[in-house]
Each structure stands twice: as C-alpha cells, then as structure tokens.
C-alpha positions in Angstrom: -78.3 27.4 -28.7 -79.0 30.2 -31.3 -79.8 27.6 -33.6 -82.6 26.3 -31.4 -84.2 29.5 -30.6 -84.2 30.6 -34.9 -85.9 27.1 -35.1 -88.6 28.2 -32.7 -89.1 31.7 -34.4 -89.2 30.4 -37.9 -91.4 27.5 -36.9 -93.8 30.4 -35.3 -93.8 33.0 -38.0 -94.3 30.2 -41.1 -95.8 27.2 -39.4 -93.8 25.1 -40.4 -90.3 23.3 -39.9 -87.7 23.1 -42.1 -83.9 23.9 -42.8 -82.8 27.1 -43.4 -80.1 27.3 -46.1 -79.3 30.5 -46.4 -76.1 29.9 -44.7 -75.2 34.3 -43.8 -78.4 34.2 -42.2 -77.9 31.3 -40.1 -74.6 32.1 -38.9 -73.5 28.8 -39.1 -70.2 29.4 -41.0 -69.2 32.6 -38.1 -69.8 29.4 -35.9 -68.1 27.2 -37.1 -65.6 29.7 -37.7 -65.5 30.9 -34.5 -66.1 27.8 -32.0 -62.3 26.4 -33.1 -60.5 30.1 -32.7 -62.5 30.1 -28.9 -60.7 26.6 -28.5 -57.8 27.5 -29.6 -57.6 30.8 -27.8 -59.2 28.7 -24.7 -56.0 26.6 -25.3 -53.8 28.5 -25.9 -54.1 30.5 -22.5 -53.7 27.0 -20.7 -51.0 26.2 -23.2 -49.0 29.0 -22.4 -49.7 28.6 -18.9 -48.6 24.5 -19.4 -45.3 26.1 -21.6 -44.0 28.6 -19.3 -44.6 25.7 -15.9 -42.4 23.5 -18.1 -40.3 26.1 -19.1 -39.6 27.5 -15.8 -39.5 23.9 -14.6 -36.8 22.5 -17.2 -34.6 26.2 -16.4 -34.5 25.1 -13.2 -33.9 21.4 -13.4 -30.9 22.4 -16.4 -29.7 25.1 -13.4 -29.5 23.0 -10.6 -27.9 20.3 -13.5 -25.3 23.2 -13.8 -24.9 23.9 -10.3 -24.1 19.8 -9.6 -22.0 20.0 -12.8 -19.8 22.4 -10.8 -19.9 20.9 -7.9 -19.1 17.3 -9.2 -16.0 19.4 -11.2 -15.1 21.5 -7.9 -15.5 17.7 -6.2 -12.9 15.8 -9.2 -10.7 18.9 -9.2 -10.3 18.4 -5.5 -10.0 15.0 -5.6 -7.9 15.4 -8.5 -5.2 17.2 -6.2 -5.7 14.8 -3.1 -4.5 11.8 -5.6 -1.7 14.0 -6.6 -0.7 14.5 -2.6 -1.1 10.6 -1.8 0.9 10.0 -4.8 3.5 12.4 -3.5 3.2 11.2 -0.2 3.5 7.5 -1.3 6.9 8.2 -3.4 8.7 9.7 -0.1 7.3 7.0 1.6 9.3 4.9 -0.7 12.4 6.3 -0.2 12.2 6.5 3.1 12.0 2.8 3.0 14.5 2.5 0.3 16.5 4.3 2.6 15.5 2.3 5.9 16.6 -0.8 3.9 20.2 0.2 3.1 20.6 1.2 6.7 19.6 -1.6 7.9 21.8 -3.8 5.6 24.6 -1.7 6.4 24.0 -1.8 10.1 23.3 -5.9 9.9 26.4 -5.6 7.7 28.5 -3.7 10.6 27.6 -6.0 12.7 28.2 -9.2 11.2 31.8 -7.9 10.0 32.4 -7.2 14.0 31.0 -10.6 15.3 33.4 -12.4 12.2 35.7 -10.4 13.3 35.3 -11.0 16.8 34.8 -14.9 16.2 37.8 -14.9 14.6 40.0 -13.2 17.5 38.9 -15.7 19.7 39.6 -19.1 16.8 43.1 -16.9 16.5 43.8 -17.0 20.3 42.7 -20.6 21.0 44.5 -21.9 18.0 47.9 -20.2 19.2 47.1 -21.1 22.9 46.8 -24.8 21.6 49.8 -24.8 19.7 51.6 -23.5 23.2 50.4 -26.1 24.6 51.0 -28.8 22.3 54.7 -27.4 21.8 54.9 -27.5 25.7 54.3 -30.8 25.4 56.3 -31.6 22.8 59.6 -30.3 24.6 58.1 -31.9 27.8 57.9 -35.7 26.2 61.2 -34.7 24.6 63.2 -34.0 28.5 61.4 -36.9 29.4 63.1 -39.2 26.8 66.3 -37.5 26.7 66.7 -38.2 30.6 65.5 -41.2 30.3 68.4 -42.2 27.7 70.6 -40.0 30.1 69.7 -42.6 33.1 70.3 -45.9 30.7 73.1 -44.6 30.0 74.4 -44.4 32.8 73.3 -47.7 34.0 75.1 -49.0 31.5 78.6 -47.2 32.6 77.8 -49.0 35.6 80.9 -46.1 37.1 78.6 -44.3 38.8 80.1 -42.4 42.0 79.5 -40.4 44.5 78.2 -37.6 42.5 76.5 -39.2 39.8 74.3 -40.6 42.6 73.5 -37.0 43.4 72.6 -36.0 39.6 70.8 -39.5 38.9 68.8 -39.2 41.9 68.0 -35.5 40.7 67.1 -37.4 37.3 64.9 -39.8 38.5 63.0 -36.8 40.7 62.6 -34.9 37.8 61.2 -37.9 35.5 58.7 -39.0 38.4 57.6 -35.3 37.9 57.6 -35.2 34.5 56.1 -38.7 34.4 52.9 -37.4 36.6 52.6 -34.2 34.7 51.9 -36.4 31.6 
C-alpha cells in the first residue's frame, strides 16, 4: 500500500509516472525483507501453538501407552500365575486319579480273588458231594450183586432149611429194596 500512495505523490510533485529505482528510498528491500520474517513470526506463533497440541497430545497418547503397557504386564503376570495354579491343580488331579485307578484295580482285584475263591468252595463241595454219592452207589450196586450171588448160591445147594429160609427171605427183602433204590 505504501507503494501506491509514493506513486500518487511522485506522480503529483513531477507530473509524471515512472519507476523509482532508488531502491533505500522505496523501501522495497525492508519489504521484502520484512514481509517473510512477519510470516514466519505469524507462523511460528501458530506453529508453536500446532507443536506443543501435538506435543502434549503424543505425551499423552505415549502415557496412557505406558499405563496399558502396565496393565497388559500386571494382566500377563496374573495370568501368568493362574496357568501356574491350573497346572498345579491339574498335576494333583492326576494323581488323584492315578491313585483312584490302583484302588479300584485292587478293590476289583479283592473281589474277583473272593468270588474265585468262593466259586471254587462251592466246585470243591459239589465235586466231593458227587464223589459221595457215586461211591454210595458203587458199594450199593456192589451189596446188590454180592446178594444176589449169595441167593444163586444158595439155590444151587438146594439144602436150604429152616433157617436159611429166614436169612434168604431177609435177602430177597433187602434186594427188592436195594433194587427200588436203584
């Protein structure tokens, strides 16, 4: 604007127009000199201003960074311990069932000693009980066929009195008895 108003007064006081190059006179250098430090001044102010927002802004974003950083290491060492307990906990829970399992085989192996042992009481018992019975037998078939060889015997010795009447009608008796037992 200075420049516009020297233009006016020169054209008044010489009637004409034309450049002035005297360039001290003009100010055109302190102008030019001065218009970029007034920028840079101007800018610098909203620079600073712009710097210490972002500043401020990146100190706190890198703080509350921190702060997460220690919670997420508060979080892992916590977690951290809590693996360490189910770990723990998981190891007694296998010997507990380590444990469990050898009770249980020696209960199931208790028990299946005392049913064999049972089982074979009972196979002891009914084989000796048979074996009574099948010797009873025996010595029964065995009175039956010595009386019966007694009683053709006597038949044959055709001397048969009054007592051998007696014993060979006890005989017979006791073979009709023996022969219905059978």
């Amino acid at each position: 604007m200075e420049i516009l108003s020297q233009a006016q007064i020169l054209l008044a006081n010489q009637g004409e127009f034309g450049i002035n190059t005297d360039l001290f006179d003009t100010n055109i250098i302190n102008q030019i000199i001065l218009i970029p430090i007034v920028l840079y001044a101007y800018s610098a102010v909203g620079i600073d201003t712009t710097l210490e927002g972002r500043r401020n802004a990146i100190i706190t974003r890198v703080e509350d960074a921190e702060k997460r950083l220690v919670q997420a290491t508060d979080r892992l060492r916590e977690t951290k311990k809590q693996l360490s307990q189910a770990y723990l906990i998981f190891e007694e829970i296998q010997k507990e069932t380590k444990i469990t399992k050898i009770d249980l085989l020696n209960t199931d192996y208790t028990e299946t000693k005392t049913e064999l042992v049972r089982r074979f009481t009972i196979a002891t018992k009914t084989l000796k009980n048979r074996e009574r019975l099948i010797l009873l037998e025996i010595k029964e078939n065995i009175a039956f066929l010595v009386l019966k060889q007694v009683v053709a015997n006597l038949k044959s010795n055709k001397q048969l009195d009054a007592e051998n009447s007696i014993i060979n009608a006890y005989m017979q008796e006791s073979i009709k008895m023996l022969s219905k037992a059978n």
